[in-house]
Structure formats: C-alpha cells, structure tokens
C-alpha positions in Angstrom: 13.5 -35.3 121.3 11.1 -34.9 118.2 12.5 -35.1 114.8 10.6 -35.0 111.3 10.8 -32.9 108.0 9.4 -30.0 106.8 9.8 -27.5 104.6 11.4 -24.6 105.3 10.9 -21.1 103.6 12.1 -17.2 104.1 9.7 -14.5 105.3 10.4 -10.8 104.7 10.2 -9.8 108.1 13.4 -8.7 110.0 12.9 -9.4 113.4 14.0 -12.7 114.9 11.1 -14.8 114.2 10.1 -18.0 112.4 6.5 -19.0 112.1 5.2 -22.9 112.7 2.1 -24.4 110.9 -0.1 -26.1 113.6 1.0 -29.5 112.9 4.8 -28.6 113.0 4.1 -27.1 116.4 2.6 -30.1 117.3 4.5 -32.1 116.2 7.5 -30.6 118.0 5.6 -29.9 120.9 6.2 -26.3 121.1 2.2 -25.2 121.2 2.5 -22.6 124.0 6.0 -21.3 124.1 6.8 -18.0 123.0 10.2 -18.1 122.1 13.1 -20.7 120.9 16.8 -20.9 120.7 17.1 -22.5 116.6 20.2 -23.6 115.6 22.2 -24.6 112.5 25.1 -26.4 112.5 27.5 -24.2 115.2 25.3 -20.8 114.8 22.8 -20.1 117.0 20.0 -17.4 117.5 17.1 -16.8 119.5 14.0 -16.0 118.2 10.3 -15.4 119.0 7.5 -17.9 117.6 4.2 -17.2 116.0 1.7 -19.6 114.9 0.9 -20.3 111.2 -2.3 -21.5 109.9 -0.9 -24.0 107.9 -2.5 -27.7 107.7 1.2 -29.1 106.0 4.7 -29.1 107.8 5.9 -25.4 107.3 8.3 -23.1 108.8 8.7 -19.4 108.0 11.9 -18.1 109.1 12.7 -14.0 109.5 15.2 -12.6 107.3 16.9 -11.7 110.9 17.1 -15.9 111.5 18.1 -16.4 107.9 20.8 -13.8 108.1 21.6 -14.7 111.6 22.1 -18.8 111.1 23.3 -18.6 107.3 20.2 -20.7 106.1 21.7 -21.5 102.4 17.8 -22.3 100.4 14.6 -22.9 100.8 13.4 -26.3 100.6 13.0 -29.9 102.4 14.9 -29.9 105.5 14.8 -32.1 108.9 13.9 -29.9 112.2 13.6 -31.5 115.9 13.5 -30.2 119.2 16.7 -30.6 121.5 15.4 -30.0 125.4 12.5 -27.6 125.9 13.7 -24.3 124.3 15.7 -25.4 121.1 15.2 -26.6 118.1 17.7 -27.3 115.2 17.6 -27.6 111.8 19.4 -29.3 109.1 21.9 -31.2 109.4 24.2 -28.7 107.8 26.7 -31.7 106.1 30.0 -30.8 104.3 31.6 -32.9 102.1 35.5 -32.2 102.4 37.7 -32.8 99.1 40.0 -31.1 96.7 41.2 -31.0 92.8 43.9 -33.4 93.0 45.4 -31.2 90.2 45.5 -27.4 89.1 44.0 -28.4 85.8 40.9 -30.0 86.5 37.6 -28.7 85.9 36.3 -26.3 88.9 35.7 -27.0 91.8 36.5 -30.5 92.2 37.8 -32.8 89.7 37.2 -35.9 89.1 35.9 -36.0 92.6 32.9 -33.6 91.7 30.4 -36.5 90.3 30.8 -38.3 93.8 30.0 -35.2 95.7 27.2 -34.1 93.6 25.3 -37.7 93.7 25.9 -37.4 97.7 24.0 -33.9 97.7 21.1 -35.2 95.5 20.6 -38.0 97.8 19.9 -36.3 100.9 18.9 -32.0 99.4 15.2 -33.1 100.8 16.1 -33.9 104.3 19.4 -31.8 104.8 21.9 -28.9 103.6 25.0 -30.7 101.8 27.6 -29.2 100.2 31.2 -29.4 99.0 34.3 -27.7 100.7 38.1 -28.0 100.2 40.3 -26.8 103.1 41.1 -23.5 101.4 37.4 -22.7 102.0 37.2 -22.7 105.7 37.1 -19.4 107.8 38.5 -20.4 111.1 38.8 -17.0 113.0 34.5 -16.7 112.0 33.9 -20.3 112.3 32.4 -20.4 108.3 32.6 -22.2 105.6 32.5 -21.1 101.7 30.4 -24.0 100.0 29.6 -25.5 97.2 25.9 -26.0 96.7 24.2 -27.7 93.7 21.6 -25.1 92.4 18.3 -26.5 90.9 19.6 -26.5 87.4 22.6 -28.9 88.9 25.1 -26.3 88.5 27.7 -25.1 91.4 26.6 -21.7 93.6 28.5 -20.4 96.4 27.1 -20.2 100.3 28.6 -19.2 103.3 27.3 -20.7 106.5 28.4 -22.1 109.4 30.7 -24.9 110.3 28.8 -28.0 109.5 27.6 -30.6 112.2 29.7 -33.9 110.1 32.1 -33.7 107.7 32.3 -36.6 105.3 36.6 -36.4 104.1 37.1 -37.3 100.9 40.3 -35.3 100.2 42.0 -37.2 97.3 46.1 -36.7 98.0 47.9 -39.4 100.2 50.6 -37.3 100.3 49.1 -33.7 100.8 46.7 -35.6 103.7 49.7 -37.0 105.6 51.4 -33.1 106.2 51.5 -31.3 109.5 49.0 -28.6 108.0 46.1 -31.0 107.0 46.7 -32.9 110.5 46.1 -30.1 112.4 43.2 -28.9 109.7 41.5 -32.1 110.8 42.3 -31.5 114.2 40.4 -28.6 114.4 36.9 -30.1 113.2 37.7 -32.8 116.2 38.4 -29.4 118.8 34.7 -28.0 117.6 33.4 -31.6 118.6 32.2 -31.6 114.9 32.3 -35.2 113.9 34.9 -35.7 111.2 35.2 -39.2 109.0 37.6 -41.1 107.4 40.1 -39.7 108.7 42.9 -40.4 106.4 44.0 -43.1 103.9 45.6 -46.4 105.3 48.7 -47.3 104.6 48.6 -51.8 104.4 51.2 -51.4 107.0 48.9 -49.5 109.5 46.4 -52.1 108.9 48.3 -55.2 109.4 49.9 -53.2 112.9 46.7 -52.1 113.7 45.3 -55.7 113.5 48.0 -57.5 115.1 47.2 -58.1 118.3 43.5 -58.8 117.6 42.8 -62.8 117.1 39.3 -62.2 115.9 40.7 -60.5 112.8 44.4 -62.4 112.3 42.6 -65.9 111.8 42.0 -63.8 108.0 45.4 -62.2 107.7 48.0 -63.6 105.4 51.8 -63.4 107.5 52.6 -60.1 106.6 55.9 -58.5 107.4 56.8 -54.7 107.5 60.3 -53.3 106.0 61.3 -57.0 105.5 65.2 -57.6 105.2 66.6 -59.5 102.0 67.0 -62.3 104.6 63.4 -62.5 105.7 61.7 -62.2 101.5 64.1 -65.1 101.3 62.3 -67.1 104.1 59.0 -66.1 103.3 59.4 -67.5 99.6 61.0 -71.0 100.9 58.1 -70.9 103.2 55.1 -70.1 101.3 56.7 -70.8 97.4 55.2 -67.3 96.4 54.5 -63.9 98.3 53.6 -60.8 97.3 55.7 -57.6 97.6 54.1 -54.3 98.0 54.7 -50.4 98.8 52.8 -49.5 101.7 51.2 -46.3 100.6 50.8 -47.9 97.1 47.2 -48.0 95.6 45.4 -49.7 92.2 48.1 -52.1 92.5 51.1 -49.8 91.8 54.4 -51.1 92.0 53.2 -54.8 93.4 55.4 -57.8 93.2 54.6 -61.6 92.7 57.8 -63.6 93.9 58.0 -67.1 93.1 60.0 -69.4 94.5 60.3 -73.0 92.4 63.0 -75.5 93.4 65.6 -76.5 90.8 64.0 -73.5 88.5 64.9 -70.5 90.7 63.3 -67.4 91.2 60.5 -66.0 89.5 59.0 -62.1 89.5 56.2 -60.5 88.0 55.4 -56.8 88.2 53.9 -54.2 85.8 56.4 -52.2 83.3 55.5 -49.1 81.1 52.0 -50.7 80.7 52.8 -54.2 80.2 52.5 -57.5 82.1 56.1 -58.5 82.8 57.7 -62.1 84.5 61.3 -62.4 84.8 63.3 -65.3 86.2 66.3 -65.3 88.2 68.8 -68.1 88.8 69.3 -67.0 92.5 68.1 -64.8 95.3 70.9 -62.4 94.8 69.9 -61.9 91.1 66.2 -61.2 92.3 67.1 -58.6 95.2 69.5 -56.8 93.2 66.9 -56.0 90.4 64.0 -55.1 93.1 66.8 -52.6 94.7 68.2 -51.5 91.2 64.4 -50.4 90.9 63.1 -49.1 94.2 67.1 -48.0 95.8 69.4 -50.4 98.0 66.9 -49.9 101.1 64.0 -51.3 100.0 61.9 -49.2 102.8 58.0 -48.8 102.6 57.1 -52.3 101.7 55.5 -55.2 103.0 55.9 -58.4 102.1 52.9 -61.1 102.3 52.1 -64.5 102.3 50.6 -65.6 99.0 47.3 -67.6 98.7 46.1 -69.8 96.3 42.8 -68.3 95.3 39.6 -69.4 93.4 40.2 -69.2 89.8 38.4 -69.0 86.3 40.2 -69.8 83.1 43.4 -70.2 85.4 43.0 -66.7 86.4 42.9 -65.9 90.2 40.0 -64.1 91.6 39.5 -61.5 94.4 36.9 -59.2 96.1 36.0 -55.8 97.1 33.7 -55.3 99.9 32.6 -52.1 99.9 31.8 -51.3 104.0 29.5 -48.5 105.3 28.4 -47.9 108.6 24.8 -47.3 108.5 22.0 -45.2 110.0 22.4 -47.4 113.3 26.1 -47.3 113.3 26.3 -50.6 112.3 28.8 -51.8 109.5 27.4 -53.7 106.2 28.8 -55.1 103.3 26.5 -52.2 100.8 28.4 -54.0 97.5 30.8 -56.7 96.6 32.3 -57.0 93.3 34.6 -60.1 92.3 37.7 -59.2 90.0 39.2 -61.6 88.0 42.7 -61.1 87.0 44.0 -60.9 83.5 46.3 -63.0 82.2 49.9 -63.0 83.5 48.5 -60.0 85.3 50.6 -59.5 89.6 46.9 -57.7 90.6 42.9 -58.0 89.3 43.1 -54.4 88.4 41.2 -53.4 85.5 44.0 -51.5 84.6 45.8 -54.2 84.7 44.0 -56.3 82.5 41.6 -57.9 84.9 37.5 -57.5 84.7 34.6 -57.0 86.7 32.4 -60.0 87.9 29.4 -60.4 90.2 30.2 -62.3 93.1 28.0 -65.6 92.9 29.5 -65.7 89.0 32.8 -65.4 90.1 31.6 -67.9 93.0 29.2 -70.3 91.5 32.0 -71.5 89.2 34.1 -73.1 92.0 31.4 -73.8 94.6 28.5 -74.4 92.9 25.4 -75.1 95.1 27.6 -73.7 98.0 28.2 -70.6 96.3 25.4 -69.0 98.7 27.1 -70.3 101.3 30.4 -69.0 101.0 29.3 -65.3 100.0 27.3 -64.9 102.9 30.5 -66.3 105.2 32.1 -63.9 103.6 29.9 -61.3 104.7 29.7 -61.6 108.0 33.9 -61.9 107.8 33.7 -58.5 106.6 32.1 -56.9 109.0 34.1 -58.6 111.8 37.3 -57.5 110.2 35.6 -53.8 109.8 34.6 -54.2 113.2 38.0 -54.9 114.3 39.7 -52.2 112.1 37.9 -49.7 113.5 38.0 -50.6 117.7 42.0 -50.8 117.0 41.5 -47.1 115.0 42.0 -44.1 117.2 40.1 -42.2 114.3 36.3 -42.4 113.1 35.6 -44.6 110.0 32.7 -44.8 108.3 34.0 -46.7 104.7 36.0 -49.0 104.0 37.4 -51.4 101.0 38.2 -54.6 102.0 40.0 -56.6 99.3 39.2 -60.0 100.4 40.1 -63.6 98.8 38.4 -66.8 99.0 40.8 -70.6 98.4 39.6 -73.4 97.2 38.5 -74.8 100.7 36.6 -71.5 101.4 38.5 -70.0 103.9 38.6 -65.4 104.3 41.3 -63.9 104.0 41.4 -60.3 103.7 44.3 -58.7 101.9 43.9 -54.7 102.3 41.7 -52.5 103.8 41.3 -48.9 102.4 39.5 -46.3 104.5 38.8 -44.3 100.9 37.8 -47.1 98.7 37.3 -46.5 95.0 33.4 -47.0 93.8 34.9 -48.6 90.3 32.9 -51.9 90.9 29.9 -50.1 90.8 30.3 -49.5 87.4 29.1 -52.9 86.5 25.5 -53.0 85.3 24.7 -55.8 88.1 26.0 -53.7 90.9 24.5 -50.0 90.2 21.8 -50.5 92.4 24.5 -51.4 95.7 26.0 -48.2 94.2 23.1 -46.1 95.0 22.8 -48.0 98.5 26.3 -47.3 99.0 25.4 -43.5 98.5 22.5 -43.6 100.8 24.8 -45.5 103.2 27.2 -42.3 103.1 24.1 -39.9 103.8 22.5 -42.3 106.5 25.5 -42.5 108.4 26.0 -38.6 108.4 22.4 -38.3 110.1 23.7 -40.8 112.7 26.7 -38.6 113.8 25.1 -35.4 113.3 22.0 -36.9 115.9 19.4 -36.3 113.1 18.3 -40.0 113.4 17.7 -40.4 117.0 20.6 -42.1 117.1 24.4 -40.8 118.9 27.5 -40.0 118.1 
C-alpha cells in the first residue's frame, strides 16, 4: 500500500478517466497500467489512466469520475493504492451532529464552531463535512453535507456514505431512542466505522468497570439505585458521599450528604442558581426532602463514596482529562485542566461558581517539588482507566472526559467518565494549544479508522 497527498483537480472530459503527473504515478506505482478501479468513500468507478507531464503531485479526474464518485472540491486530498488495480481517495469524513433546538442558528447550533475547527484541520489532506441524521439517503447510500466553502461559509454536497463518522449528536435523550439506535446501527452494517457511540450514563461506567481490578483500585464504592437503607450506610461509612442522577451532566441535580455525629445530617445541592446547605436532625428528615424533590422512588441515581481532595483556599479541586485515541490508536491525555470549586459550591463547575486552573498550579500548591510527579502518575492512570473503559465497551470510543481527583496522599481516583466531553477547559489561555492538539487528535484518529494512515481499523 502507497499513501501520500496530492492535489486533486476536475478535467472537462467525460469519459471515465483521471490523469497522473509522473511522480504521482510513481509514487503510487501505477507506471504501466492502463486502467484503475478509484474509490471514494462507498462509491466506486472504473476508469482509464493517462499520464500527465506534471513535475508536482496532480491528479486530473473526468467529469464522468467526478459525477460518478461525488468528488465535493478541488483541492489537497490523500490518494493510495489498495492492491494492484485500486486506488482511493479521500478519506470522505462526516462529522454527525444536530441543533439541539429548533431555534438555533442553521445548521448546527452551538455545535457548528466544533465542527467547523474539525474541517479546517484536516480540508488539505481529506473531505470533511457536517451531517445530521435527517440528511442521510439510505435507499442511494448518500449523504447531504455540509462543507465549509473558502469564504468559511456553509455549501451543500451530496456524496457518498463516508469512510468514519466522528458522532457528536448533542441530545441524551433523542440518542438513547429506538430510531437513532438503529440509525447508528446502520453505519456499523456498511462496515463504516462509527465513534462515540453514545453518551455514558455514570452507572454504565461504574457496571462496565466492575469486574476489572486494573481500573477499580481508582473507583470510589459506587452503588446504583441505592435504597434509603444503603445512603444511610454509605454516610455512617464514609461521613460524606455524593448523590447523583445517572444521565445528569455539568453537575445537575448533584448531592453532597454529610454525615456529622451529634450534629445530624447535612446536604448541599444547587437551587434556582444558588449554592444551598441544609441540615437535618435525622435520616428520615434528609430522605424525605431528596424524595419530596426527585419522587418517592428515588430511581436513576448513584450514590458514591466521597474523597477528600486537594484543596486551595479550602476549596476542593478536581480534573478533566480530556482522552483521544491517536493516529496509532493509542489513548493520550491531549489536555488536563484542574477546577477548583467555589465556595460552598456540591461540583467545580464554572457554572457553579468554580474556575479554571492549570494543573501543576492547582498541583504545585499541595505537592510542591512533587507536583511533576503526581501529574504525570496521573497520566498514565488515565489512560489505563480509558484503556479499561473501552476493552469493557461493546462500542468504538475515541474521546473521553475523565473527571479525576487527587487526595492529599496522591492517590487517582476517577469520578466520571464521559464519552462526549465538553472542550470548556480549553478556554483557558494556558490550555489553547492542548485544544488544538485535541482537534488534531479527532482528525488523526479518523485517518486511523478510515486506513488513511497505514494503520487498521
């Protein structure tokens, strides 16, 4: 197999032939043949060869190719040879999402920035564009996407079904219906490669990850559906705990439960906006305000162990390791950003009043000298638990969020993990340069799975 770039351009002629510069020829070792079977994404066609006289990498493809494969522009594009009569060009890479709501600004939302800085990443050396599942075409295996024209505007391109699909759809609750399962099915059927497959759920995780002792030795006891009777033990066990939806995200609806002998029971939550603690002279008191709020059942929560975490200014601190796969299929930490938690604040959400801190500041203030250390300990703990996530996944990842906390002695634990993290660390003005790694992380990875790198899905 012989992969490089080149650039690809449209020739008037209808006939099914494309036209190779010398060196492209070469360098694809096709000097000789007549004719090839070029393919994009799942269309193929055959076509004749002729030699171009050319001294750069250049290919000249008939308007009969072009209207044949659904070749979207003109431009910077990767082309190799697959056996000894075909060649394929692209990667043709779709980037799956949606407006999360009717209003939004077409076609995607909020969501349109991310897919836009994906495309500009990798226009030289693929086609990448943005799809939502209305825009499929099943029944002639199409899809109606979104390109960025040069003046960074949206235009419109039908072409074939794509080799990856990068999913990025934005709705818990629209991903988890029948229709979108068997949506994503269907990408899986065409042998396309499809990743992440879906937001986690923290009970997946903690079920996923319960029979593995590589990754438990990091996991705070964690209990599904918990009865009164079991919160009850957990808080004379561990003093505090934390009690959370399973489906929640940006710390929604999250509990702190303290237990303090002689003083009773303690809660602290997030009202209308505001920090809020509450104290209870009794368990009873506590559980029948949590089911006064969330119904008599209580169903769709975990309950967790609490930790004692590093602090600053008496305010605990967590991380986000953002996690890619990369280029080699390997997982790496592309960013970490430390959140602090605000004051009387249950989560480190900005939202929520925390703030955004580097890592070896949020670090250096507990472990000084060690502070090196203990990030890069930390590192390699998050690739073992991403590691461990995904052989216990039936799905393909390629991203996750870890939210991962350190205590005082320096010991891992990892919290969440979310298979469709958020980028808002990024935003600090330390961390913009792991954001653009991040990006390239997301591009690298689709070359991998589409077998544009050498490498194999």
């Amino acid at each position: 197999m012989s992969l490089t770039t080149c650039n690809i351009r449209f020739s008037s002629q209808y006939d099914n032939v494309i036209y190779l510069s010398n060196p492209l020829l070469k360098q694809l070792e096709l000097e000789g043949k007549r004719a090839v079977h070029i393919v994009m994404g799942n269309a193929t066609v055959k076509a004749a060869i002729r030699k171009l006289n050319r001294s750069s990498k250049v290919i000249y493809i008939s308007s009969g190719v072009r209207q044949a494969l659904r070749v979207p522009k003109i431009g910077q594009i990767s082309i190799q040879t697959v056996g000894p009569d075909e060649i394929r060009i692209g990667p043709l890479v779709g980037i799956l999402t949606d407006t999360l709501r009717p209003g939004e600004s077409y076609p995607f939302g909020l969501r349109a920035s991310l897919v836009k800085q994906i495309i500009r990443v990798g226009e030289k050396r693929a086609f990448i564009f943005g799809f939502t599942p209305n825009d499929i075409n099943w029944r002639q295996q199409t899809v109606n996407g979104f390109f960025l024209n040069p003046q960074g505007g949206w235009t419109r391109k039908v072409v074939p079904l794509p080799d990856v699909v990068y999913n990025r759809l934005p709705n818990r609750r629209a991903e988890a219906s029948t229709s979108l399962r068997a949506f994503r099915e269907r990408f899986v059927n065409h042998s396309i490669p499809f990743f992440n497959w879906s937001f986690l759920n923290k009970s997946d995780v903690y079920r996923l990850l319960d029979n593995d002792p590589e990754a438990l030795v990091h996991l705070p006891e964690s209990i599904n559906n918990p009865t009164p009777a079991t919160i009850k033990e957990m808080l004379e066990k561990h003093q505090f705990i934390y009690y959370k939806p399973t489906g929640g995200s940006l710390g929604i609806g999250i509990y702190r439960l303290t237990y303090q002998p002689g003083r009773g029971y303690f809660a602290r939550f997030r009202r209308n906006n505001q920090n809020v603690l509450m104290r209870f002279k009794n368990f009873g008191s506590l559980m029948r305000m949590l089911q006064a709020r969330h119904g008599s059942k209580l169903e769709n929560y975990v309950v967790q162990q609490g930790i004692r975490l590093i602090e600053m200014d008496k305010c605990p601190i967590d991380f986000r390791f953002h996690m890619h796969k990369n280029g080699q299929n390997e997982w790496v930490p592309a960013g970490i950003g430390a959140k602090k938690a605000g004051r009387g604040s249950v989560t480190t959400h900005v939202k929520s009043g925390g703030s955004l801190l580097t890592p070896m500041h949020a670090l250096h203030r507990t472990f000084g000298d060690k502070a090196d250390e203990v990030l890069e300990r930390a590192k390699q703990v998050s690739i073992k638990l991403s590691e461990a996530i995904e052989r216990n996944y039936p799905h393909r990842l390629g991203e996750l969020g870890l939210d991962i906390g350190i205590d005082n002695t320096g010991e891992i634990w990892m919290f969440e993990a979310n298979a469709k993290p958020g980028r808002s660390i990024f935003k600090h003005p330390a961390l913009k340069a792991e954001g653009r790694d991040s990006l390239s992380y997301i591009f690298d990875h689709c070359l991998y799975l589409s077998r544009f790198n050498g490498g194999s899905s």
